[in-house]
C-alpha positions as CSV (number, residue, x, y, z in Angstrom):
1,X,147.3,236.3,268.7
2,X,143.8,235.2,268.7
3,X,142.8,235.3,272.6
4,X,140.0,232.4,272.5
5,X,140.4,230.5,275.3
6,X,138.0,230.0,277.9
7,X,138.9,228.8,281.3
8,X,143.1,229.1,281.4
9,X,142.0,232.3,279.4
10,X,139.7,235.2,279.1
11,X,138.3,236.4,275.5
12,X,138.7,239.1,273.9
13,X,135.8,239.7,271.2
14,X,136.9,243.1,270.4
15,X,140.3,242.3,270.0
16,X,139.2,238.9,268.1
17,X,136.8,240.5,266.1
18,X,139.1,243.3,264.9
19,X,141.7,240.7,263.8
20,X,138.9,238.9,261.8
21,X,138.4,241.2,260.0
22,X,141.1,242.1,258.8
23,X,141.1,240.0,256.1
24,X,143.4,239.1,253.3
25,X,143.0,240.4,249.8
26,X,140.5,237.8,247.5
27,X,143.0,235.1,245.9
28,X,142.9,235.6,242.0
29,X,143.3,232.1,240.3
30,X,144.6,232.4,236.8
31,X,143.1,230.2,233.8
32,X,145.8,227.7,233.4
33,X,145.6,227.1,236.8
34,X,141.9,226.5,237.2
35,X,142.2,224.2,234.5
36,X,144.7,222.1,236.1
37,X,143.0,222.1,239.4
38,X,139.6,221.4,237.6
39,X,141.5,217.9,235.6
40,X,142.5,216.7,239.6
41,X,140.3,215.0,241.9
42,X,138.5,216.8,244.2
43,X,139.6,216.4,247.4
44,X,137.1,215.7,250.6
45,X,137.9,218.4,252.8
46,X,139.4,222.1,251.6
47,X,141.8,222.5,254.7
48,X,142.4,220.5,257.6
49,X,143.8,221.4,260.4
50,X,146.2,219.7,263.2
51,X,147.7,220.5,266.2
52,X,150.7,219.4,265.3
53,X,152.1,220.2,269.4
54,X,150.1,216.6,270.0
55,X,151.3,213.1,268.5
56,X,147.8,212.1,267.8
57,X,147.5,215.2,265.6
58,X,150.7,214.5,263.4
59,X,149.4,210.8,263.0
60,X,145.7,212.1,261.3
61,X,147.9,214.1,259.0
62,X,150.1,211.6,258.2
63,X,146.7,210.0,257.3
64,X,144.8,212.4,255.5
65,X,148.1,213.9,253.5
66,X,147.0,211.5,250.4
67,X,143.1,212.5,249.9
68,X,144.7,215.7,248.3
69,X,143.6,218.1,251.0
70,X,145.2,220.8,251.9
71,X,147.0,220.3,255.5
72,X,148.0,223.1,257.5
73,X,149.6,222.4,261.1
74,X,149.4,224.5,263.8
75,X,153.1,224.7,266.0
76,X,151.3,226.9,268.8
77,X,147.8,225.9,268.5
78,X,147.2,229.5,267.4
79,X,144.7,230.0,264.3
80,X,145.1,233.9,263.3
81,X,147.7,233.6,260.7
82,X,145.3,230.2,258.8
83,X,142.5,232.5,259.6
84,X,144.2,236.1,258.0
85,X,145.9,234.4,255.1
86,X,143.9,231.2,253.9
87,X,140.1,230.9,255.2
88,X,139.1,234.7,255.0
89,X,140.0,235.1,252.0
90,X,138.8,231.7,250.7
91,X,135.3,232.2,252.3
92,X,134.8,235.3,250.6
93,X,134.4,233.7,247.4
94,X,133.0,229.9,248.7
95,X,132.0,227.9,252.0
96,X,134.5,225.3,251.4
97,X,134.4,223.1,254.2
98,X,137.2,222.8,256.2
99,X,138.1,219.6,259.8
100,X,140.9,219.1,262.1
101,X,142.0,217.7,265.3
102,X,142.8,220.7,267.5
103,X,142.9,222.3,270.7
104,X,139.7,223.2,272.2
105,X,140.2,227.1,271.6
106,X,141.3,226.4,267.7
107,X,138.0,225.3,267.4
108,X,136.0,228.1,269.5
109,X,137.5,230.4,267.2
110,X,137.0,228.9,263.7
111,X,133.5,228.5,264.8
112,X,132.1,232.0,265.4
113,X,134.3,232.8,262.7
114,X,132.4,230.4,260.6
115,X,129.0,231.5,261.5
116,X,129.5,234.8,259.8
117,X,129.9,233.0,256.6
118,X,127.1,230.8,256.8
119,X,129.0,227.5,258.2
120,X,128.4,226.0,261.1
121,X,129.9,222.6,263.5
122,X,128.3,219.2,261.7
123,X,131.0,216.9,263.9
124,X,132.4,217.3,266.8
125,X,134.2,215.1,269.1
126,X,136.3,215.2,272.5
127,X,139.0,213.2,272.9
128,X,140.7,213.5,276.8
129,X,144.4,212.3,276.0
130,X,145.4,210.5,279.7
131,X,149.1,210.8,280.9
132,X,149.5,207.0,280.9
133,X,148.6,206.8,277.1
134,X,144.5,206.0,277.7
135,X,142.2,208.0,276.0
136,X,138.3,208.7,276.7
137,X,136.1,209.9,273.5
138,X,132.9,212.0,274.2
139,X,131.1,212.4,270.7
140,X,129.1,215.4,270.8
141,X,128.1,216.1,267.5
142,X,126.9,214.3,264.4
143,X,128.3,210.9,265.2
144,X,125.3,209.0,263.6
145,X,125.7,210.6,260.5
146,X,129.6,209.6,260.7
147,X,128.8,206.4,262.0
148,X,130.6,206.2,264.7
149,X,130.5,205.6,268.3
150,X,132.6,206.3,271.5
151,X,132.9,202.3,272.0
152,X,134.5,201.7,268.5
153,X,137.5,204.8,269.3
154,X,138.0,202.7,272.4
155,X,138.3,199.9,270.4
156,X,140.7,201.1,268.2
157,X,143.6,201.9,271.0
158,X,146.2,204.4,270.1
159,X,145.2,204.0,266.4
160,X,142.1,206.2,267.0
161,X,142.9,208.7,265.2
162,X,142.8,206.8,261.6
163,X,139.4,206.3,262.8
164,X,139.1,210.4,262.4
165,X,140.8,210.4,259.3
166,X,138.1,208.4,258.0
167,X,135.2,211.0,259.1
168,X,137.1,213.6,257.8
169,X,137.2,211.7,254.2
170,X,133.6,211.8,254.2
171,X,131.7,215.7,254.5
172,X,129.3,214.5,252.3
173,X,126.9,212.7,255.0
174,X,126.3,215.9,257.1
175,X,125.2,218.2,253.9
176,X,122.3,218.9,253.8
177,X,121.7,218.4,257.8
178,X,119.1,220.2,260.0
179,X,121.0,223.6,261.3
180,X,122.1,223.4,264.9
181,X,123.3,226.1,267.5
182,X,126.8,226.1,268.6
183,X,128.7,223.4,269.5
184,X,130.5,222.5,273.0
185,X,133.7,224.0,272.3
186,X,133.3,226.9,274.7
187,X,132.5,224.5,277.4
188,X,136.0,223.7,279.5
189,X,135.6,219.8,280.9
190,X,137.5,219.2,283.8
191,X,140.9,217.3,283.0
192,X,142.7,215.0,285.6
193,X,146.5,216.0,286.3
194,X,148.8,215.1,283.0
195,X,145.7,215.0,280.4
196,X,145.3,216.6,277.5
197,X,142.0,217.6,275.6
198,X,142.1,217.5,272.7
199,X,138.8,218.1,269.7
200,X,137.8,216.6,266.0
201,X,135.7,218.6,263.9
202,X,133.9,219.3,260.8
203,X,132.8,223.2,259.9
204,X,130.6,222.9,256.3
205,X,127.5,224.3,254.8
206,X,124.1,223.1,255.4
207,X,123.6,222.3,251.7
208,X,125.3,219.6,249.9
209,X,128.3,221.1,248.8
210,X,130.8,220.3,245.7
211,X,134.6,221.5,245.5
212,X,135.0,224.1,243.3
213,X,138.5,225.5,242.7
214,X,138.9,229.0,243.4
């Protein structure tokens, strides 16, 4: 396991970075196959990612399952086996873009992970999940590019999350962006008793970038 956690946990870089790369062998697409994928529409994202241990997390899925991205849940918050099996060998070949509504660590690891492939944090949002059902949204990240706003989450209750699901249908606005430093995700807020934290994200390139299937 991926030891990523800061604050109720203490890194390990070696240990991460060893795991990293160990990555799996490059995924060899045959020429039927291309074809087909190449005849579908592209989807928005490559991969996103839930934390499926959170209700709010199973709800974007639900939402996103029909843009034709590839969803991948994550029953323990964990990301080494997505990280050994799918996106290392993936970002081999391409930067494909990949968001999610995680844990905080989920996303301190994909970043520096990212970084060595040339991809970096164009959206990023906090969401502190209260015990009584209240939520407070903290955008950090590219929320004028996604048009968005803390105000308009409040506004949209417990149905917030569709609000994410549309971001995450658009990577297009943030190609092409000025290149920023890392994000927040290494930063531990404070949580009252009962809350939950919990992140939406979106790793790309800094160029605008079209699906290509591999």
């Amino acid at each position: 396991m991926l030891d990523c956690a800061r604050g109720d946990a203490v890194i390990n870089r070696r240990e991460f970075l060893e795991a990293a790369a160990i990555s799996a062998l490059p995924v060899i697409a045959s020429a039927s196959a291309a074809a087909q994928a190449q005849a579908a529409p592209a989807p928005a994202l490559h991969t996103i990612v839930i934390d499926s241990r959170h209700a709010e997390g199973r709800s974007l899925g639900a939402g996103v399952a029909a843009q034709g991205a590839m969803l991948r849940a994550l029953p323990d918050g964990d990301v080494t086996r997505l990280w050994l099996e799918e996106l290392a060998p993936a970002w081999r070949h391409h930067p494909i873009p990949i968001g999610g509504l995680t844990g905080r660590p989920a996303l301190f690891c994909l970043e520096q992970l990212a970084r060595t492939c040339g991809l970096r944090v164009v959206f990023h949002a906090e969401h502190i999940v209260h015990a009584a059902g209240r939520t407070e949204h903290r955008l950090l990240r590219g929320a004028q590019a996604a048009g968005l706003s803390a105000r308009s989450l409040i506004r949209a209750g417990p149905l917030w999350p569709a609000r994410i699901a549309e971001v995450l249908g658009r990577p297009d606005r943030f190609a092409g962006r000025e290149r920023q430093g890392l994000s927040e995700a290494a930063l531990s807020p404070a949580l009252p008793p009962g809350a939950s934290l919990l992140t939406s994200w979106i790793i790309a390139g800094a160029v605008p970038w079209r699906y290509r299937p591999m």
